[in-house]
DRENKESE-75766 format. One record per atom (N, C-alpha, C, O): x, y, z; residue in three letters. Coordinates in steps of 0.1 Angstrom, whole numbers, plus 5000, padded with zeros to 4 digits. Each point is the difference from the previous one (the first is absolute). Example, Ala and Ser with C-alpha at 12.3 -4.5 7.8 and 13.67 -1.06 7.14 Angstrom:
! residues 2
513249435078ALA;499150125000ALA;500950125000ALA;501050005007ALA;498650114986SER;500950115000SER;499250115008SER;500550115001SER;
***
This chain:
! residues 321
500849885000UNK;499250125000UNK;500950125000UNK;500950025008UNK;498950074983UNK;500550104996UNK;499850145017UNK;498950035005UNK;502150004998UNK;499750155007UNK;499950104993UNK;500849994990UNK;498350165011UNK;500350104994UNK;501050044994UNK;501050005007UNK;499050064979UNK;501150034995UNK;500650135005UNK;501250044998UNK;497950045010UNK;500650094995UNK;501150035010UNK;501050074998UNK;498449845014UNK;501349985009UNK;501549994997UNK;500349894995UNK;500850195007UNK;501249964993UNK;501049985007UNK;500650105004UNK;499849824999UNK;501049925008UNK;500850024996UNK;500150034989UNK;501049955020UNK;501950044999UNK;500149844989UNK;500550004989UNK;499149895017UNK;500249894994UNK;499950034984UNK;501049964994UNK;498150114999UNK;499249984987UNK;501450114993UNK;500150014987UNK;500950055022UNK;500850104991UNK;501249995001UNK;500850084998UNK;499649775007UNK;501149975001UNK;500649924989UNK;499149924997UNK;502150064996UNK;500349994988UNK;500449904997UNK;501250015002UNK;498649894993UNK;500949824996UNK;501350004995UNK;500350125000UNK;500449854996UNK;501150004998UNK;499750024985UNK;500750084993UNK;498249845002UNK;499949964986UNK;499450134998UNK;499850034988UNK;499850065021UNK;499450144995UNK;501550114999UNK;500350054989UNK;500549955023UNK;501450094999UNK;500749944986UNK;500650094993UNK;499549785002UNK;500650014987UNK;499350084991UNK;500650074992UNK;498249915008UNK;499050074990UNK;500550154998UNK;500450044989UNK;499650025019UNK;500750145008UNK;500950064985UNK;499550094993UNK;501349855005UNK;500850064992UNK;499849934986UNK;500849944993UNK;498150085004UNK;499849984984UNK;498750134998UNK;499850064989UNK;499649965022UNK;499050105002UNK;500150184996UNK;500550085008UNK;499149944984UNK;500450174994UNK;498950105010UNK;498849984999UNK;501650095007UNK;498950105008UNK;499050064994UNK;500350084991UNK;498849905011UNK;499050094993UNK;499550135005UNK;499750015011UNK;500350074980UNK;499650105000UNK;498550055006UNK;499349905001UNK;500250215002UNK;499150064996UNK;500150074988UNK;501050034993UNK;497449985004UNK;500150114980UNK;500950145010UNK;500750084994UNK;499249945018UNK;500450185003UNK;501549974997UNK;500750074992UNK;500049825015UNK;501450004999UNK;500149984987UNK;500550084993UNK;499049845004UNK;500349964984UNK;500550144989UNK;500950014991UNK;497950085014UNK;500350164992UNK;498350004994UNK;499750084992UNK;499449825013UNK;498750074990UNK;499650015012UNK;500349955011UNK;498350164983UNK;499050135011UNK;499749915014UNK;499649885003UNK;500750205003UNK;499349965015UNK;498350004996UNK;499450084993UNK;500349815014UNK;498649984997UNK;499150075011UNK;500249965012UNK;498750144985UNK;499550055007UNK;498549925000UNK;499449954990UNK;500050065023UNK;498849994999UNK;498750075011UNK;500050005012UNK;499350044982UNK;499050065012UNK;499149925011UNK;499749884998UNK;500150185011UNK;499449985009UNK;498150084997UNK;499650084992UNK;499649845018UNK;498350094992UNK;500350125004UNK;499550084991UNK;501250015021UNK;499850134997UNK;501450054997UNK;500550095005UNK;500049834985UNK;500850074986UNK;501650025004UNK;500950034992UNK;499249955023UNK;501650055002UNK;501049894995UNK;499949885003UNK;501150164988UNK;500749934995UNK;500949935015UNK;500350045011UNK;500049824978UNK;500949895008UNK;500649964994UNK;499649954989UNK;501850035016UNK;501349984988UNK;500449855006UNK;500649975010UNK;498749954978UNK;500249825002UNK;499949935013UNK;500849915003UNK;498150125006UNK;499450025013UNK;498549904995UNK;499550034990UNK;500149895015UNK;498949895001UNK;498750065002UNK;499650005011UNK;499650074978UNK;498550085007UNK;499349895005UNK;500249895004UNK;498750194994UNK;499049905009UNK;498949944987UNK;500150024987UNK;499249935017UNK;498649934989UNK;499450114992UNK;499249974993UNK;501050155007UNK;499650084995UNK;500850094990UNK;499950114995UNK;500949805005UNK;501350134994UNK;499749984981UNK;499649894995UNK;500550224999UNK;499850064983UNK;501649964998UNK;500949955007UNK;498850114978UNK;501149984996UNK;501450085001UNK;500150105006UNK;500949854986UNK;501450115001UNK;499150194994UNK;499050044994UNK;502150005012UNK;499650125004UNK;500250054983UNK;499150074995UNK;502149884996UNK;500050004991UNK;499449984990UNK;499750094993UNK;499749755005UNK;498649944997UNK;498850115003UNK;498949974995UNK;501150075008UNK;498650095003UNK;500050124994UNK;498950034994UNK;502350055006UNK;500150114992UNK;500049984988UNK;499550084993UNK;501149815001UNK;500450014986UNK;498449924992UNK;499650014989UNK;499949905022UNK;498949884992UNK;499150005010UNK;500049935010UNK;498850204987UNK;499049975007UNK;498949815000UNK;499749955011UNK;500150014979UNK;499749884997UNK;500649915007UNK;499249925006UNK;502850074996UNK;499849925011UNK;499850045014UNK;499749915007UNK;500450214997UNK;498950045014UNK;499249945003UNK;499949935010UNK;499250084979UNK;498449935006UNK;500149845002UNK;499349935007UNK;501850024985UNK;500049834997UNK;500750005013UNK;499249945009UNK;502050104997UNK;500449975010UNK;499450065014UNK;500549965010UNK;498650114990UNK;498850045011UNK;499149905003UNK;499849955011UNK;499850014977UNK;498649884999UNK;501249885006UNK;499850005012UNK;501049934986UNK;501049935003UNK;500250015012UNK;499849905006UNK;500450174998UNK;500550075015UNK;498449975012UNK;500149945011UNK;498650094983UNK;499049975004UNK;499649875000UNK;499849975012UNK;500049934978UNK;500749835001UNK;500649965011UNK;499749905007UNK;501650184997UNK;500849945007UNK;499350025016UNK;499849915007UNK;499950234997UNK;499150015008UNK;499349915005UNK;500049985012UNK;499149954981UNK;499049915000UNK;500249855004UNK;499349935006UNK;502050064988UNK;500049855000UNK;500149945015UNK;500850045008UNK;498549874994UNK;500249925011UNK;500649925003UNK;499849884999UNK;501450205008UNK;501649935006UNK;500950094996UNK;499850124998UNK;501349795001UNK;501450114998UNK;500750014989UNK;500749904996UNK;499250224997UNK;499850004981UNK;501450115005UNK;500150075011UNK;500749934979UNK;501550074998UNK;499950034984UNK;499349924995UNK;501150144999UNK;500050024988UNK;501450144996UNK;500150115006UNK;500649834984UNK;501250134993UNK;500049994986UNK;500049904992UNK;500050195006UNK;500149974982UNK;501350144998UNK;499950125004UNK;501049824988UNK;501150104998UNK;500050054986UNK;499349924993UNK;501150184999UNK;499850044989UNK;502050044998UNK;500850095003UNK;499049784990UNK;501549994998UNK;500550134984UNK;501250004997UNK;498050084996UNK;500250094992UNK;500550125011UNK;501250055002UNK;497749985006UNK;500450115006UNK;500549985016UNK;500550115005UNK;499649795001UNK;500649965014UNK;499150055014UNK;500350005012UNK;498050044979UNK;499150035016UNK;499649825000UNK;500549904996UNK;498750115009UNK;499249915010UNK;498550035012UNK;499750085009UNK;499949824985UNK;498350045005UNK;499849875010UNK;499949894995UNK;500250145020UNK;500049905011UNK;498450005010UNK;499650105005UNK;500049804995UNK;498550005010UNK;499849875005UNK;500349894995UNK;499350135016UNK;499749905012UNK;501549995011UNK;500950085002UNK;498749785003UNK;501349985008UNK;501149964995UNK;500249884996UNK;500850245004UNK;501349924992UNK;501049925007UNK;500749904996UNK;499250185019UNK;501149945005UNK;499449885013UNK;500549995011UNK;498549934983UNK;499649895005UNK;500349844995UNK;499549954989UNK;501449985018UNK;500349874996UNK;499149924999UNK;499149975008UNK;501049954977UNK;499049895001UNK;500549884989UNK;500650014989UNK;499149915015UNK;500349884989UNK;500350044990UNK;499150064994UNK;502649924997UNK;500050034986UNK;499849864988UNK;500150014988UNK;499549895019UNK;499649904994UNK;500649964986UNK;501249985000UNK;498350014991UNK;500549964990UNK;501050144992UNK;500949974991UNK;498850185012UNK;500650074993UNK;501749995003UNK;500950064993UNK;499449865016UNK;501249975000UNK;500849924986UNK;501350004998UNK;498049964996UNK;500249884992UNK;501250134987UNK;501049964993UNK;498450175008UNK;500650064991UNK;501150074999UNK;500550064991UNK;499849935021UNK;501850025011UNK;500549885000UNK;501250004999UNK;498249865003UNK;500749894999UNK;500550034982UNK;501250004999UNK;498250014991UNK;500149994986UNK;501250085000UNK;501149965002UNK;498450214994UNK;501450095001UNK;501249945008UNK;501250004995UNK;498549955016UNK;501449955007UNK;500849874989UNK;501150014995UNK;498149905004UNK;500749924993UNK;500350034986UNK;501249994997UNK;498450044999UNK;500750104984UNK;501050125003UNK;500350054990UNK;499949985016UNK;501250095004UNK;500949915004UNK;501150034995UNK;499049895012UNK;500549905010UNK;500849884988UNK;501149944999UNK;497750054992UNK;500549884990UNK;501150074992UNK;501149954998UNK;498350244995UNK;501050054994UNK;501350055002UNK;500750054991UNK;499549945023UNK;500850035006UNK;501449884999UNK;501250025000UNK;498249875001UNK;500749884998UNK;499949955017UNK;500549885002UNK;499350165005UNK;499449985011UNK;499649845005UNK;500649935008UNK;498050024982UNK;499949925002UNK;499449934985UNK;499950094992UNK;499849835004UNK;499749904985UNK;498749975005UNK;499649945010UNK;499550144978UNK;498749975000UNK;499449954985UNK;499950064989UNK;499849775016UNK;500249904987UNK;498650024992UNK;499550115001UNK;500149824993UNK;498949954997UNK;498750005009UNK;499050064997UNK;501149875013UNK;499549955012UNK;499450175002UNK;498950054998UNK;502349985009UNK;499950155009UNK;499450134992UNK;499450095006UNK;501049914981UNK;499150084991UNK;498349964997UNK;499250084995UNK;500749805008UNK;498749964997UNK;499250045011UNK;498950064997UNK;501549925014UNK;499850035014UNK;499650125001UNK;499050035006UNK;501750094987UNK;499850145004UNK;499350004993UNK;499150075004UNK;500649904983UNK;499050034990UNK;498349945006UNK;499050054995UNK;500849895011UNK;499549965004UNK;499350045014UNK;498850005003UNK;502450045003UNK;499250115015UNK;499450134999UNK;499450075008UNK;501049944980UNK;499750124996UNK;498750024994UNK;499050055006UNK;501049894979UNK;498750004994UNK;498949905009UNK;499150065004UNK;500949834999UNK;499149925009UNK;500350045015UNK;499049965006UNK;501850115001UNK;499950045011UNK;499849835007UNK;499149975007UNK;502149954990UNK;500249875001UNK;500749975016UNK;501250015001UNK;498049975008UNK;500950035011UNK;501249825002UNK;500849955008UNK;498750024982UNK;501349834999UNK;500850074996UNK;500950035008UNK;499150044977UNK;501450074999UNK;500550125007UNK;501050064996UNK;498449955012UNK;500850135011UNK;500549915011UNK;501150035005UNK;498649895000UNK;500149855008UNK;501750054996UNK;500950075005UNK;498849824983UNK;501349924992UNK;501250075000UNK;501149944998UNK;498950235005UNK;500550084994UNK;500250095015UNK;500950085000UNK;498649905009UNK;500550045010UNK;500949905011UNK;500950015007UNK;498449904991UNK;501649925002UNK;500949954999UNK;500949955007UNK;498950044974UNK;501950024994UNK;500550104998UNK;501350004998UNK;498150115002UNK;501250144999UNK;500050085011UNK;500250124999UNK;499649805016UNK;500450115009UNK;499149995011UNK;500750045010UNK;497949934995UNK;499149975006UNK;499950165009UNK;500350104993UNK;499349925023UNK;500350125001UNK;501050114999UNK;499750125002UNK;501449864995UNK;501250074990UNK;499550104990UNK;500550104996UNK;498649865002UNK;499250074985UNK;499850145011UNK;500550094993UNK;499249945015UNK;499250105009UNK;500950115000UNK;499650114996UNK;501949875009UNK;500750135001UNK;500250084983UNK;499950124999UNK;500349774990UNK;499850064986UNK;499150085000UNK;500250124997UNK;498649835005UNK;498650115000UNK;499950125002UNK;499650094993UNK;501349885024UNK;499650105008UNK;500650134996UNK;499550115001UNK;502149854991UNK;501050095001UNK;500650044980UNK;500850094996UNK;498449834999UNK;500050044985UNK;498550054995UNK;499950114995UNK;499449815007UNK;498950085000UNK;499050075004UNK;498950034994UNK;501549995020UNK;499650195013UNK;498849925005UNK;499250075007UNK;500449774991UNK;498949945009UNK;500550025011UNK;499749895006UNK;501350215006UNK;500250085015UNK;498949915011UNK;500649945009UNK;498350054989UNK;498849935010UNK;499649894995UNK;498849975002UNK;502249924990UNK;499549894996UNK;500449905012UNK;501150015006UNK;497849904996UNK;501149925014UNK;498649885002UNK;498850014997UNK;502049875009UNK;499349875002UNK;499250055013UNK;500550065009UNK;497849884989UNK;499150025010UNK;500749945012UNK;500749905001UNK;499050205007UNK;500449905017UNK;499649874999UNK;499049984994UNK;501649935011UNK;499449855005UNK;499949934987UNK;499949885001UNK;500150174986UNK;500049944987UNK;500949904996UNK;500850015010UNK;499849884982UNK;500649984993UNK;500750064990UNK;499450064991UNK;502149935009UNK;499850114992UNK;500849944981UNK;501049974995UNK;497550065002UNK;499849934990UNK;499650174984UNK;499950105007UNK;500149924986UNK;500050104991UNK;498250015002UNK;499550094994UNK;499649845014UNK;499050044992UNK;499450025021UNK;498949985004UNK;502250065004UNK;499950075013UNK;500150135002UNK;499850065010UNK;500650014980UNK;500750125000UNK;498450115001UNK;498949984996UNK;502150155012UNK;498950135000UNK;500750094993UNK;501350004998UNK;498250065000UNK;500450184993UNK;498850095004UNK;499149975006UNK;501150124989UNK;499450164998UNK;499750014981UNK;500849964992UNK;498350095004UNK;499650054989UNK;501650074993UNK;500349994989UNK;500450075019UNK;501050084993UNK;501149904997UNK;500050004987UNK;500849925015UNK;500049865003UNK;500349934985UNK;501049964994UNK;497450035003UNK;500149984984UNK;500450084991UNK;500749984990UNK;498450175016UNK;500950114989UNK;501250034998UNK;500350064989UNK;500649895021UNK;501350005000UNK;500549884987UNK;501050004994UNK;498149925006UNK;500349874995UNK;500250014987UNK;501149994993UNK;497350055002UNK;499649984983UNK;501050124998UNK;500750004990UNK;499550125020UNK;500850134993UNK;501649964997UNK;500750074993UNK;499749805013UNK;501349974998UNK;500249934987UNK;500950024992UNK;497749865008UNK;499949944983UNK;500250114993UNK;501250014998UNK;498250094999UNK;499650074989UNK;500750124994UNK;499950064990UNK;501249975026UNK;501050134995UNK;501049925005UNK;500950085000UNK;499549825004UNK;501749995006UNK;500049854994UNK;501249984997UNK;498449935001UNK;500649895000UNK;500449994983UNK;499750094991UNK;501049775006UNK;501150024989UNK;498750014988UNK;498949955003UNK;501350114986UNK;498750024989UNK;499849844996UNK;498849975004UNK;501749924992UNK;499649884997UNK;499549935010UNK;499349904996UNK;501050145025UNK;499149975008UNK;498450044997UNK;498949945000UNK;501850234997UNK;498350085006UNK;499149924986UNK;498849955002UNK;502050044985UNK;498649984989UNK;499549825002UNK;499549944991UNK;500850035018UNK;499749855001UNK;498949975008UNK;499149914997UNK;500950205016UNK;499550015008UNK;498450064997UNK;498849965002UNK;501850124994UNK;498750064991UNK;498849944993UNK;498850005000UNK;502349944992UNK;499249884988UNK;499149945010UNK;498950045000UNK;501749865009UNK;499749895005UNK;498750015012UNK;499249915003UNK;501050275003UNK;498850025005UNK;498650074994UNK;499150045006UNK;501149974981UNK;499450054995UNK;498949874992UNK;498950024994UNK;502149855007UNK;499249914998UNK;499649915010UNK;500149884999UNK;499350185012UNK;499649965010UNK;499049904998UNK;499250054992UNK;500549865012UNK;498749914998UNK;498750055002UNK;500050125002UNK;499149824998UNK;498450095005UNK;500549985014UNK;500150115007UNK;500149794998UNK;499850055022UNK;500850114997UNK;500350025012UNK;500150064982UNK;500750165007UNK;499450084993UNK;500450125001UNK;498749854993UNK;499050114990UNK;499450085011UNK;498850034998UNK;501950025012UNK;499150135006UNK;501350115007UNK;501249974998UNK;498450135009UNK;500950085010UNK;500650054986UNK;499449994989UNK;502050065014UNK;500450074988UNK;499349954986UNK;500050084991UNK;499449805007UNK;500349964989UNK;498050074996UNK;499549984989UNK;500150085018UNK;499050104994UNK;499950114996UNK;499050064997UNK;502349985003UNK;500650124993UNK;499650044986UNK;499750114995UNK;500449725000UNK;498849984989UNK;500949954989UNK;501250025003UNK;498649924985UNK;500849944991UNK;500950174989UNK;501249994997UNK;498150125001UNK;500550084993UNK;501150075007UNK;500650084994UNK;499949895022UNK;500550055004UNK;501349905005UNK;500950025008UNK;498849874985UNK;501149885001UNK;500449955012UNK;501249965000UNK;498250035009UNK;500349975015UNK;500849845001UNK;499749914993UNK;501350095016UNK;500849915004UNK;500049995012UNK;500350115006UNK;499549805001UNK;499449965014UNK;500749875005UNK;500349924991UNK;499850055026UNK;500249935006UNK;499250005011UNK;500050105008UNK;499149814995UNK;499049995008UNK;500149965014UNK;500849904998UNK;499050105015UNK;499749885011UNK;498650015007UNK;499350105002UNK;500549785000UNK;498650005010UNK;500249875005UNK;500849924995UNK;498450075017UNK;500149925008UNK;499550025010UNK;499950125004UNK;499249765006UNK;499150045009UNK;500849955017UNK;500049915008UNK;500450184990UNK;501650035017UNK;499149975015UNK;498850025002UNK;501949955004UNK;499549965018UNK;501050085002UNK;501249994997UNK;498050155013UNK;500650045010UNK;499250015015UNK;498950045002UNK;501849935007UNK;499750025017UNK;498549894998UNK;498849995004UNK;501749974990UNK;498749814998UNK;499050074991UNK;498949945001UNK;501050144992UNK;498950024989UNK;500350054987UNK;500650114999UNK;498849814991UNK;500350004984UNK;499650144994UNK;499350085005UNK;501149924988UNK;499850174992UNK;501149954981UNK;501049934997UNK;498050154999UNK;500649994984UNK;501350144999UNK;500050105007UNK;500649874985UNK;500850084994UNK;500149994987UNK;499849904994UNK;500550255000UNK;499749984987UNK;501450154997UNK;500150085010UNK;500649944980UNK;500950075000UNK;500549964983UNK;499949894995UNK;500650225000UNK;500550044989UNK;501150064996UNK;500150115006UNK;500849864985UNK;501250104999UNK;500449984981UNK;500149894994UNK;500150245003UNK;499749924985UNK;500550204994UNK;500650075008UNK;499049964981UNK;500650064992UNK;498450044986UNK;499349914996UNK;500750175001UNK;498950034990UNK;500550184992UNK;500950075003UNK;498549944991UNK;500050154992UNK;501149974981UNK;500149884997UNK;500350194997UNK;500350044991UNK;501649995002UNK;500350105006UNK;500749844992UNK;501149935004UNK;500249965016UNK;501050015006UNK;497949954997UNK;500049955017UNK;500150115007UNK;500749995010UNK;498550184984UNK;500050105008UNK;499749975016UNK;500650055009UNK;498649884993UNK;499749965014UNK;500549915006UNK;500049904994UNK;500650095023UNK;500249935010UNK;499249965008UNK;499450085008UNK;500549814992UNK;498349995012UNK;500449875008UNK;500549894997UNK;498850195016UNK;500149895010UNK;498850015007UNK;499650125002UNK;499449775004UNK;498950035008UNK;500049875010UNK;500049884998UNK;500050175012UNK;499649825008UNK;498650075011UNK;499650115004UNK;500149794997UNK;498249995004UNK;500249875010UNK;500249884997UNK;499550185014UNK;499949895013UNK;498350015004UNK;499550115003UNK;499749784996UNK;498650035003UNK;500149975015UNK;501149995005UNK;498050005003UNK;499749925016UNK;499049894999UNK;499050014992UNK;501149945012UNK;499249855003UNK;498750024994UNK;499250105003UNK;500549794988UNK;498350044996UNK;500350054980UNK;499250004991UNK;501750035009UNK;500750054987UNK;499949924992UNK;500249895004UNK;499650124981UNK;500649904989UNK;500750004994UNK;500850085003UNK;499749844984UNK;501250024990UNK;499150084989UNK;500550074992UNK;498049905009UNK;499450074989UNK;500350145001UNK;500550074992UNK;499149975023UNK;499850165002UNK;501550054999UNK;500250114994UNK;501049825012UNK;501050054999UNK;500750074984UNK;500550104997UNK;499249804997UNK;500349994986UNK;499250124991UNK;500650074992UNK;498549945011UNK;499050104996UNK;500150155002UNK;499550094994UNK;501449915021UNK;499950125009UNK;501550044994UNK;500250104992UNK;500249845011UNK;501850024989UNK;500050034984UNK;500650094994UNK;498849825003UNK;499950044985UNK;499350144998UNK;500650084993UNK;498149965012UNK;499550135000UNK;500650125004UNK;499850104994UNK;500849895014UNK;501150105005UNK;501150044988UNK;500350114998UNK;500349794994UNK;501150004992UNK;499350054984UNK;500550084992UNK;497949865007UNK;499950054987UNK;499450114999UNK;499850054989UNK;499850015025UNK;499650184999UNK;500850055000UNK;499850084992UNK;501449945012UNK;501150085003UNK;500750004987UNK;500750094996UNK;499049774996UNK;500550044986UNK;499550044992UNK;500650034989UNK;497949985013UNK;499250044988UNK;499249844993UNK;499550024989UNK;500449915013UNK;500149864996UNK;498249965004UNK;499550085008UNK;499849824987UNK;498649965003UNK;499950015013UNK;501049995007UNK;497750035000UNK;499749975014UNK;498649924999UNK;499450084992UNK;499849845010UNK;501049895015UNK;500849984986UNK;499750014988UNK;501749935019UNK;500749924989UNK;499949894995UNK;499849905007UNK;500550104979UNK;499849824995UNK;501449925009UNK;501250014997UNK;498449955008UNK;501249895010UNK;499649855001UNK;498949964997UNK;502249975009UNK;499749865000UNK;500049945011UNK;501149955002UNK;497850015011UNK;501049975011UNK;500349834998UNK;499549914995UNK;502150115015UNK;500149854994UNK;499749885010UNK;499150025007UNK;501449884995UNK;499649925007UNK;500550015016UNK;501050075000UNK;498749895009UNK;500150025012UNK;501249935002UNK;500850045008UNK;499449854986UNK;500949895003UNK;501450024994UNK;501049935000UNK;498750184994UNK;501850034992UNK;500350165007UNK;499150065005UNK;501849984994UNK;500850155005UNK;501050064992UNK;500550115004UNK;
***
């Protein structure tokens, strides 16, 4: 039986040996501010700016975004109102990797099951890792990643988290791609599909595929989430087909402090050369479903982009993640 995650124990942050080797293959990641692109502003409802500071369920969009595109105002207002609503704990970021703002609503800086969107930091890691010469990824192990990816196959994330490294994989995360609050649930196993994050978390993630990692990484990656199966046909991926969305999905119905609750969370990429970064995770409370989760996530992602509402989505089976 699983204890609260959000509890964080000295135990959960202490390092394996097979993590300190990891250590030094690991590139620091950036923020976009260090990096050199705009500090992302975003408002608060009575309007005082906040410089990359966590609003609340009500927060509009970049201060930017608003002056220059009234249209998306309103999309990310009505979005912002969604998020209000939903019942449980909805986090939502979408980055606008053209101009470097960012439009943030709900709880960001709340830990919750990252479930399956791990699968897409295990991928990046081993393709950097393979290209590096690092480690030899055969037939076998390319089939594997191709496979966790588009089927969200948790045998081949299995397979693949304990030949290339098992929790080892964690400090790479943490420290190449700015997942900072990624860490094994208290009392968990610590297995890739134990892990918590924060909404920012992923944004750090997909923003590392898409501007830092090597270009025959990032365009694989791309590809391969963009051929996501139907179980991920929702959350980013209702951005909508004109807007080419590439997604990595998780859900899963989690026991905390002895009672079940769905999770449902997204991390994926959409717009006009992958203008957009998007991350959303959605924790419901007991009594919750996979339908409503999936629904409540996808609707949030396809107003904010402009995209159908309710959205055409797929939910998928209860028994896969």
């Amino acid at each position: 039986m699983r204890r609260n995650p959000l509890v964080i124990t000295a135990g959960a942050l202490v390092l394996t040996v097979a993590a300190v080797v990891a250590v030094k293959y690991a590139r620091s990641y950036e923020s976009p501010a260090v990096a050199g692109a705009p500090t992302a502003i975003a408002q608060s409802p009575d309007h005082a700016a906040v410089a990359n500071g966590p609003p609340d369920a009500g927060a509009v969009p970049s201060a930017r975004a608003q002056a220059g595109d009234p249209a998306a105002q309103q999309r990310f207002e009505a979005a912002a109102e969604l998020v209000k609503k939903a019942n449980g704990h909805l986090g939502v970021a979408i980055r606008d990797r053209r101009t470097g703002t960012e439009w943030r609503a709900g709880e960001l800086d709340r830990p919750s099951w990252a479930s399956s969107t791990v699968k897409l930091a295990m991928a990046a890691n081993l393709l950097e890792r393979g290209r590096n010469g690092e480690i030899k990824l055969d037939t076998t192990a390319r089939k594997n990643i191709a496979d966790m990816l588009e089927n969200s196959s948790d045998t081949a994330a299995d397979a693949l988290w304990d030949r290339y490294g098992k929790d080892g994989f964690v400090p790479w995360f943490q420290q190449q791609y700015g997942m900072v609050k990624l860490q094994f649930a208290a009392g968990a196993a610590r297995r890739w599909n134990t892990l918590t994050c924060v909404p920012d978390d992923l944004l750090h993630l997909v923003t590392y595929v898409l501007d830092r990692a090597d270009p025959g990484d990032r365009d694989y990656l791309m590809a391969a989430t963009r051929r996501a199966g139907a179980a991920q046909h929702w959350g980013v991926w209702a951005a909508g087909a004109p807007n080419q969305p590439g997604v990595t999905n998780g859900w899963a119905l989690e026991t905390d402090d002895k009672v079940k609750h769905w999770v449902t969370d997204s991390v994926g990429f959409a717009g006009p050369e992958a203008r957009y970064a998007i991350a959303i995770m959605f924790d419901q409370p007991p009594g919750g479903t996979l339908d409503a989760g999936v629904h409540t996530a996808s609707d949030v992602i396809a107003t904010a982009l402009g995209a159908k509402t309710p959205a055409d989505v797929t939910v998928p089976s209860a028994a896969t993640r």
